[in-house]
C-alpha positions as CSV (number, residue, x, y, z in Angstrom):
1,X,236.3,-18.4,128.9
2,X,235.8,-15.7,131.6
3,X,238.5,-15.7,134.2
4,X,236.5,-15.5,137.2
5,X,239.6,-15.0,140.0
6,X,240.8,-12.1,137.8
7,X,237.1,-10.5,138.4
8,X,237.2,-10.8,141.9
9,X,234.8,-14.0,142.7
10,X,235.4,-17.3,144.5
11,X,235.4,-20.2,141.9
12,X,234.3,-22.3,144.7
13,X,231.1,-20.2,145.0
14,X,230.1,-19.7,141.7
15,X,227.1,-21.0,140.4
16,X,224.0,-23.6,141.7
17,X,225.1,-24.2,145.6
18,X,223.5,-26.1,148.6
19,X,221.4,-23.0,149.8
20,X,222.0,-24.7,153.5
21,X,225.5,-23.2,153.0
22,X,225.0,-19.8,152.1
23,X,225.6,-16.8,153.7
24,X,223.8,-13.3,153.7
25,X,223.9,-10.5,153.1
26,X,226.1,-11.5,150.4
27,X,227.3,-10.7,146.8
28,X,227.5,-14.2,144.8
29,X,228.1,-15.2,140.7
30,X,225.2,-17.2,139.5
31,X,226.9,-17.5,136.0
32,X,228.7,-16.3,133.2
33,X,227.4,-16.3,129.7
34,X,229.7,-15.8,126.5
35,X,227.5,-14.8,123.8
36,X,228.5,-15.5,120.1
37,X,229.7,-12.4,119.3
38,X,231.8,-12.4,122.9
39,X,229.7,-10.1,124.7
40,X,229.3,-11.5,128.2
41,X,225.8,-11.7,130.4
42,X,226.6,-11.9,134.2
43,X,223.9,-13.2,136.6
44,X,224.6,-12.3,140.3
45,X,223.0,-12.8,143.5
46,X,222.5,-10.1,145.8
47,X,221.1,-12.2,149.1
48,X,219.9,-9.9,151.4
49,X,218.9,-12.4,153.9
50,X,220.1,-15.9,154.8
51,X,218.1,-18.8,152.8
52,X,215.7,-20.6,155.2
53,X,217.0,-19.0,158.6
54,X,212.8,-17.6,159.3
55,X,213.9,-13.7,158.2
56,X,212.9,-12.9,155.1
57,X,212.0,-10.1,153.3
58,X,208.1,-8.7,153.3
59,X,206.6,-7.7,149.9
60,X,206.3,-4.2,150.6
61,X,210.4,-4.1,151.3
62,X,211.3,-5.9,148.9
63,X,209.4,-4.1,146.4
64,X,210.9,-0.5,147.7
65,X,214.2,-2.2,147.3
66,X,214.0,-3.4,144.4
67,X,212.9,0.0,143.1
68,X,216.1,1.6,144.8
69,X,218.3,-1.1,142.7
70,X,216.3,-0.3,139.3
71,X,217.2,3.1,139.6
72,X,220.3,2.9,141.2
73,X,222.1,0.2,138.5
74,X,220.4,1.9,135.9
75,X,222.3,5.4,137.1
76,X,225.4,3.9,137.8
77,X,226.0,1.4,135.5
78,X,224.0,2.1,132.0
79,X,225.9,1.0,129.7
80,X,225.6,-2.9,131.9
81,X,222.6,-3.0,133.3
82,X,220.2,-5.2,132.4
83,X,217.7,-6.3,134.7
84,X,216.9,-6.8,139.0
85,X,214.1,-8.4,140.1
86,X,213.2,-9.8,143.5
87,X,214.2,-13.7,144.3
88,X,210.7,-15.7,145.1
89,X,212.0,-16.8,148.0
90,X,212.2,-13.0,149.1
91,X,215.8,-13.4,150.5
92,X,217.3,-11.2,147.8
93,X,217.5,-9.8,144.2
94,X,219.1,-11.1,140.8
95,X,221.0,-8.5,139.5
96,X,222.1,-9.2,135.2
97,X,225.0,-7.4,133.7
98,X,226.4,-7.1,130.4
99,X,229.5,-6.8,129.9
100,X,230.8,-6.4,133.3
101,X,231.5,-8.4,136.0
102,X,233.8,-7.0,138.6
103,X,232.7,-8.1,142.0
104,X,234.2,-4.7,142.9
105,X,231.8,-2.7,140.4
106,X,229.1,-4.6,141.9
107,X,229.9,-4.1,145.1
108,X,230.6,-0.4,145.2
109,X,227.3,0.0,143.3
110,X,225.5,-1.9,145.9
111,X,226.8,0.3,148.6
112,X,226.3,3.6,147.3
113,X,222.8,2.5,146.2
114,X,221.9,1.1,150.0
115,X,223.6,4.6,151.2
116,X,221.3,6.3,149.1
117,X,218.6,4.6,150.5
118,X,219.1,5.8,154.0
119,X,219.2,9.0,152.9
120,X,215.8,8.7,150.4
121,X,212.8,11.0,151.4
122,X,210.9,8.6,149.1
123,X,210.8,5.1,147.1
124,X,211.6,6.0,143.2
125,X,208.8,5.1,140.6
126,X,206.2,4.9,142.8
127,X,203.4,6.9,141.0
128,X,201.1,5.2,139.4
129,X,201.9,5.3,135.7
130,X,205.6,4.0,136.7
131,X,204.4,1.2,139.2
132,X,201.4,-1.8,139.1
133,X,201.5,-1.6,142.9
134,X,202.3,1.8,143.8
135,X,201.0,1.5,146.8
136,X,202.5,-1.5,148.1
137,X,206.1,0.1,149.4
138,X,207.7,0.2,152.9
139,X,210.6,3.0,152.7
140,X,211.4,2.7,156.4
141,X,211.8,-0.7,156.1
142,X,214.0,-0.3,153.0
143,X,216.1,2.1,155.4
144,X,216.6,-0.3,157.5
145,X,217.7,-3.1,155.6
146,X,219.8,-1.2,154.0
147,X,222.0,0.0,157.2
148,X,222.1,-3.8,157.9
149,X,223.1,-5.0,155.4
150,X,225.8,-2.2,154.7
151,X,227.0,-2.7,158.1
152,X,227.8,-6.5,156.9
153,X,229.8,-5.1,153.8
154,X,233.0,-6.4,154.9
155,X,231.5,-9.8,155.2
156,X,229.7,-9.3,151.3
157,X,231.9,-11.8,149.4
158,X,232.3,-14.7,151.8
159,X,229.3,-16.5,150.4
160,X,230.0,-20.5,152.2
């Protein structure tokens, strides 16, 4: 059983919640997976926005950010990363680990991947044998989100 206070998350906040309750921009454990042979799969939400509040992100931002998080986890944690990918509802991205989930980890990757964004003269992978829509990217838009979201990092793990 993972200890989920001793990785730095709210037991109270872990998991399926009442997305009336949620705040953003926010850093949340979906769930914790113990595989057979103890190797452990983390699902975490990074909500950018706040669930059914009218703002949410546009295709082309959340496309560029999501290629900022693919390279960015992939650099800083590659021995963990597994996957990001873009939440339907377009208020964030689901971010899966292996093997390690520190809410700290995640949260200094985060902000030194959203730093690196405001300082990107371009979107990575966005040529067109790297990207099925290369086209369809917004990099000021993804500067922008960044800087408000990392000017709400204090804030990142009070999810309700």
């Amino acid at each position: 059983m993972t200890d989920l206070q001793a990785l730095g998350w709210d037991p109270a906040a872990v998991g399926e919640l009442d997305h009336r309750l949620l705040k953003a921009p926010s850093i949340k454990l979906r769930a914790a997976r113990t595989g057979p042979r103890g190797d452990v799969v983390y699902s975490i939400d990074l909500r950018l926005r706040q669930p059914n509040a009218g703002r949410y992100l546009s295709f082309a931002e959340a496309h560029s950010l999501e290629h900022f998080l693919l390279e960015g986890f992939q650099r800083l944690l590659p021995e963990h990363f597994i996957s990001v990918g873009v939440m339907g509802c377009r208020t964030g991205f689901y971010l899966v680990l292996l093997n390690e989930g520190r809410y700290r980890v995640v949260d200094e990757a985060l902000a030194a991947i959203l730093g690196g964004v405001l300082e990107a003269g371009a979107v990575p992978y966005v040529h067109a044998d790297q990207c099925g829509h290369y086209r369809d990217h917004d990099l000021a838009r993804a500067r922008a989100i960044a800087g408000e979201v990392l000017a709400q990092r204090s804030a990142w793990g009070t999810v309700l």
